[in-house]
Every structure is written in structure tokens, then in C-alpha cells.
C-alpha positions in Angstrom: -26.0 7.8 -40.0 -29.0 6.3 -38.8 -31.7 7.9 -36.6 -31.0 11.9 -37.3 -32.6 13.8 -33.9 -33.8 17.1 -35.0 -35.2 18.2 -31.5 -32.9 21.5 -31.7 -34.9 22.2 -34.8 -38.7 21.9 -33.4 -37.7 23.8 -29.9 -35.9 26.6 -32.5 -39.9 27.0 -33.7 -41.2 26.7 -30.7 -39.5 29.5 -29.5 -38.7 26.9 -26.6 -35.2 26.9 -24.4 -33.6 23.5 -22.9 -34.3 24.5 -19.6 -38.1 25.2 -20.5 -38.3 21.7 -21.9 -36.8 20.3 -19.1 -38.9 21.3 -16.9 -42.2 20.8 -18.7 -40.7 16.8 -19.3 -39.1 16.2 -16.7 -36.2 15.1 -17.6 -32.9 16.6 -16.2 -30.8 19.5 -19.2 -28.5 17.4 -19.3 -30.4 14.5 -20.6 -32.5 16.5 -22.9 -29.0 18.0 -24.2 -27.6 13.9 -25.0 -30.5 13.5 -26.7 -30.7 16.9 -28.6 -27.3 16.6 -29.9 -27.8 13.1 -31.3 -25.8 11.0 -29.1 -28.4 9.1 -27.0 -28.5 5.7 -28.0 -32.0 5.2 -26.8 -35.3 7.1 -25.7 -38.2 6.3 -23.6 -41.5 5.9 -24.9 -42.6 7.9 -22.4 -40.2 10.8 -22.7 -40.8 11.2 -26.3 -44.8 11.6 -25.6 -43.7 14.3 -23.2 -41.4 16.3 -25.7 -44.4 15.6 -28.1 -47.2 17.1 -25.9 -45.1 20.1 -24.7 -43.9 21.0 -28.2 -47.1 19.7 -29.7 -45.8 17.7 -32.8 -45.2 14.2 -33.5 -42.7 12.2 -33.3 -41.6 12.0 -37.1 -40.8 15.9 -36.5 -38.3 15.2 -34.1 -36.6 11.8 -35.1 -35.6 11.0 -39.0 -34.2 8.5 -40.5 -31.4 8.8 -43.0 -29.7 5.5 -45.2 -26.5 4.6 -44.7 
């Protein structure tokens, strides 16, 4: 599996919606939604300090890595 993305999870406790997160990031829904659901193949540095400020957690709570 890889890289598990578990941003679903945190915004779920944060009581937070997509759209919310978008526009606190700046990044477009559908972006957000790519990379919520575990398909992006990449992230910005930048874009997972933003989801980390506005949800205020770090990064390990949103990405996890699982063996093969």
C-alpha cells in the first residue's frame, strides 16, 4: 500500500468540511478531494504546512505508512 492518507480522518475531528479546508488552504475541492481519497501521487511541502496549520496537527496525523 504505501503512503496511507488519513486526511478524512483528522477533518472528521475537526469537525471540518472539504470546502472549509479549501478555502482556509487554498487549494481547489477538487484537489483536496485527490488527495483525501489517497490517489494523489504527490503533495507540496507547502500545502501540507497549510492543512497542518488549519487543522493544527502534524503531519504524521495525516500521512502513514503501511509495509507492503
Amino acid at each position: 500500500m504505501g503512503i496511507k492518507v488519513k486526511l478524512d480522518i483528522v477533518m472528521a475531528r475537526r469537525k471540518m468540511s472539504l470546502m472549509e479546508l479549501s478555502e482556509r488552504v487554498g487549494v481547489t475541492p477538487a484537489n483536496l478531494s485527490i488527495l483525501k481519497t489517497g490517489k494523489s501521487r504527490a503533495v507540496r511541502f507547502s500545502t501540507l504546512e497549510a492543512i497542518c496549520h488549519e487543522l493544527h496537527c502534524q503531519p504524521g496525523e495525516i500521512l502513514e505508512y503501511e509495509e507492503e
